[in-house]
N, C-alpha and C positions, 0 to 999 in steps of 0.2 A: 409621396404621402404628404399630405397639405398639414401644416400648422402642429407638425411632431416635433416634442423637444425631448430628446433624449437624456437629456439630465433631468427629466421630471422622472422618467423610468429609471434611471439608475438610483435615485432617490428613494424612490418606494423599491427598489432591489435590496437597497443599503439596509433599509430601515427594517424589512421582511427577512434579513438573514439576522441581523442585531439581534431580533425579536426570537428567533429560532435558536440563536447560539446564546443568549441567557435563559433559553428554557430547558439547555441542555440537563442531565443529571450528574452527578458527578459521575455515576457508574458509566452513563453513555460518555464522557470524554476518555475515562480511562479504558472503557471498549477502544477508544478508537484511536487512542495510543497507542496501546498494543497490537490492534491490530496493522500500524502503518509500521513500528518498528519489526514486528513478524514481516513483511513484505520485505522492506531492506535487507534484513538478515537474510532470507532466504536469496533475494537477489545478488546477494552480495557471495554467499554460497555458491549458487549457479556459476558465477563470474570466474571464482576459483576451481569449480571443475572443471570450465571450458579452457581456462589459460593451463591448468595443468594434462589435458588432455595435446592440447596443441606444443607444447614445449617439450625440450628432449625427453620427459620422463614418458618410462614407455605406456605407464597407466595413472591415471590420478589418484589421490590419495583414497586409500579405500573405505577411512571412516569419514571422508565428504560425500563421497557417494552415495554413503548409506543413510547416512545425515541428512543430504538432499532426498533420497527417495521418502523417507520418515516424513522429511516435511511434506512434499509433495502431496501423501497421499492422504496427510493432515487436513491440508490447504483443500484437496476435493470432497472430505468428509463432511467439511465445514459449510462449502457452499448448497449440498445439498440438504 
């Protein structure tokens, strides 16, 4: 591609997310807060079911389990 300068595009990238990220509302950053710390937690859950399924305990703990399913089927409620 003849005569492309790629820092003119990352420019108007910069400048089109700035524009979008002070339009934000506060309700939409704290949407989106919580929605990145609900993903962690729950990941961070899964992590602890898998390592206590794998390790000598013959079952993993029962109220992560149920903890995770609760989430889980949060998590699918949500997307649809």
């Amino acid at each position: 591609m003849k005569g492309w300068r790629p820092q003119i595009d990352l420019v108007r990238l910069c400048t089109a997310l700035s524009a979008e990220i002070l339009a934000a509302t506060d309700e939409d950053l704290r949407a989106l807060a919580a929605e990145q710390s609900h993903a962690f937690a729950v990941a961070a859950r899964e992590a602890r079911t898998l390592i206590a399924a794998a390790s000598d305990q013959d079952e993993p703990d029962p109220e992560l389990v149920a903890l995770n399913a609760a989430l889980g089927a949060a998590r699918l409620a949500r997307q649809h």
